[in-house]
C-alpha positions in Angstrom: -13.5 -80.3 72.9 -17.4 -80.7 72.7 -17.8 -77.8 74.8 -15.1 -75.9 72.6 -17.3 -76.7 69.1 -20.3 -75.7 71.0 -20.0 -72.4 72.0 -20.4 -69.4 69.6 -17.6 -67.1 68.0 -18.4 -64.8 70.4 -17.3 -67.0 73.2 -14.8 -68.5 71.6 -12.8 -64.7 70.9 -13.7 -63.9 74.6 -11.9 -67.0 75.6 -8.8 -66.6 73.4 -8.5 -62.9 74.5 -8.7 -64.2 78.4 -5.9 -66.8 77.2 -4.1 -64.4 75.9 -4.2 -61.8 78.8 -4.8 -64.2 81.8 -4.9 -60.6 84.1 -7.9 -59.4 82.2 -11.5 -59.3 84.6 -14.2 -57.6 84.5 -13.1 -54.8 86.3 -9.4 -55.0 83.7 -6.0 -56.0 84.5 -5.3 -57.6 88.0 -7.5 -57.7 90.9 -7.2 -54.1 92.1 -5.8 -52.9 95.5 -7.5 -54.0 98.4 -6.7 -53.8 102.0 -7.6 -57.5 102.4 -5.5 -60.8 102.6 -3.7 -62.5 99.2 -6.5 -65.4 99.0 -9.4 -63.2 99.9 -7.6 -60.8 96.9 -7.0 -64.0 94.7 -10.5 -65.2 94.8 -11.9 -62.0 94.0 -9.8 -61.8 91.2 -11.0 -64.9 90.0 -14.5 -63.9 90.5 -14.1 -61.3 88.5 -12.6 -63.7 85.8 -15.9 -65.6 85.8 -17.8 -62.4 85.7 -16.4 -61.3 82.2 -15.9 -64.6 81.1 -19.8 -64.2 81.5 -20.0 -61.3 78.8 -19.3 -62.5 75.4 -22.3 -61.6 73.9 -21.8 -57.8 75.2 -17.9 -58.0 74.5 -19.4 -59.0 71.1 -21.7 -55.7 71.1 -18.8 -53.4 71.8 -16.3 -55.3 69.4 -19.0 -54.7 66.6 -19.6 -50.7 67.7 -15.2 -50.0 68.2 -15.0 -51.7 64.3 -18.0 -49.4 63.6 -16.5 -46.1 64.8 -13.5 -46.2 65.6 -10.5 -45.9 63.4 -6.8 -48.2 64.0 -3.5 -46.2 64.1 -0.7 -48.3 64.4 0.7 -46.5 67.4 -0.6 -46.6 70.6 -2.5 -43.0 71.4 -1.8 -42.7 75.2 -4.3 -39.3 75.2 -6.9 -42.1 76.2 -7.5 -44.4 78.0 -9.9 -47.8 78.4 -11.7 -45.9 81.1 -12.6 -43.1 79.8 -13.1 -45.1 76.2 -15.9 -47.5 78.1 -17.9 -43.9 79.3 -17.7 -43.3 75.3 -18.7 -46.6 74.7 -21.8 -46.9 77.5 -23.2 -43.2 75.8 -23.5 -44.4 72.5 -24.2 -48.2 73.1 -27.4 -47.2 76.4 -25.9 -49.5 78.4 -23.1 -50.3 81.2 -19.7 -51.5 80.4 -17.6 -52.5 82.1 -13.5 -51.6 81.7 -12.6 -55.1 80.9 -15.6 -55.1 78.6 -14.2 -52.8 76.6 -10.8 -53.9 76.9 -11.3 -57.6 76.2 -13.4 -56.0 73.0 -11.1 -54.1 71.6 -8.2 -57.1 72.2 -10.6 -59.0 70.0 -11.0 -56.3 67.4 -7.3 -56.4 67.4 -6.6 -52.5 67.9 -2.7 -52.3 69.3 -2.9 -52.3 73.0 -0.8 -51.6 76.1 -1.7 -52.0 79.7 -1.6 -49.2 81.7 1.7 -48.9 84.2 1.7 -49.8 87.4 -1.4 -51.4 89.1 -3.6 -49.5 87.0 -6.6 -52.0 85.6 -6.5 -49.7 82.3 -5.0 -49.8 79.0 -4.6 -47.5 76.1 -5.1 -47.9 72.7 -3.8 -47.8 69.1 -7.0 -45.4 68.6 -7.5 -42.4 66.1 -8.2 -39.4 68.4 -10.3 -38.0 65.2 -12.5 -40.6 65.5 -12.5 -40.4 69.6 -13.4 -36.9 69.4 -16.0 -37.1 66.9 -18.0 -39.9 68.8 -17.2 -37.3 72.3 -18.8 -34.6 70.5 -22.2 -37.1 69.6 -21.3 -37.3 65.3 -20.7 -41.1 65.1 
């Protein structure tokens, strides 16, 4: 609990979003496909959970920009998805971001969500396309 009181909001939401998606990594859902054993899979996965859990300051970064620029729809908008999103993200923020980054952010910013089908690591979004376009096009 003292740990829990200590840390700050942002690592607090990180947490509860990692809690709440316990697939979520840095790299997105699951630990990818990899020609390699289940435990060498299965502690690369949880690497990768470390990793993110890492981030909340950044998470926090792109949390604040998403709320800044980009408006909810109730309905997910399956024209795009969190990777191409985090490109949009990394152009207008200077810096990398990673696709859980941007997923775990947006979790937190509480935009509708749904995770990708399949093994993909991506989600899409309940994202306005008017605002996706205008931040594509540089007017944000």
């Amino acid at each position: 609990w003292d740990a829990l009181r200590a840390a700050s909001s942002a690592d607090r939401d990180l947490a509860a979003a990692m809690t709440l998606e316990p697939h979520l990594c840095i790299n997105g859902f699951g630990a990818g496909i990899f020609d390699v054993p289940l435990e060498a899979r299965r502690a690369r996965f949880a690497e990768w959970r470390l990793e993110l859990r890492r981030r909340a300051d950044h998470v926090a970064e792109i949390r604040e920009w998403l709320e800044s620029n980009v408006e909810r729809r109730k309905t997910i908008n399956p024209d795009y998805g969190s990777y191409g999103l985090k490109h949009v993200a990394e152009r207008h923020l200077g810096a990398y971001v990673a696709n859980g980054e941007f997923i775990a952010a947006a979790i937190i910013a509480g935009y509708p969500y749904r995770r990708e089908e399949g093994t993909s690591p991506n989600a899409t979004f309940g994202m306005s396309s008017r605002s996706i376009r205008a931040l594509r096009r540089g007017a944000a």
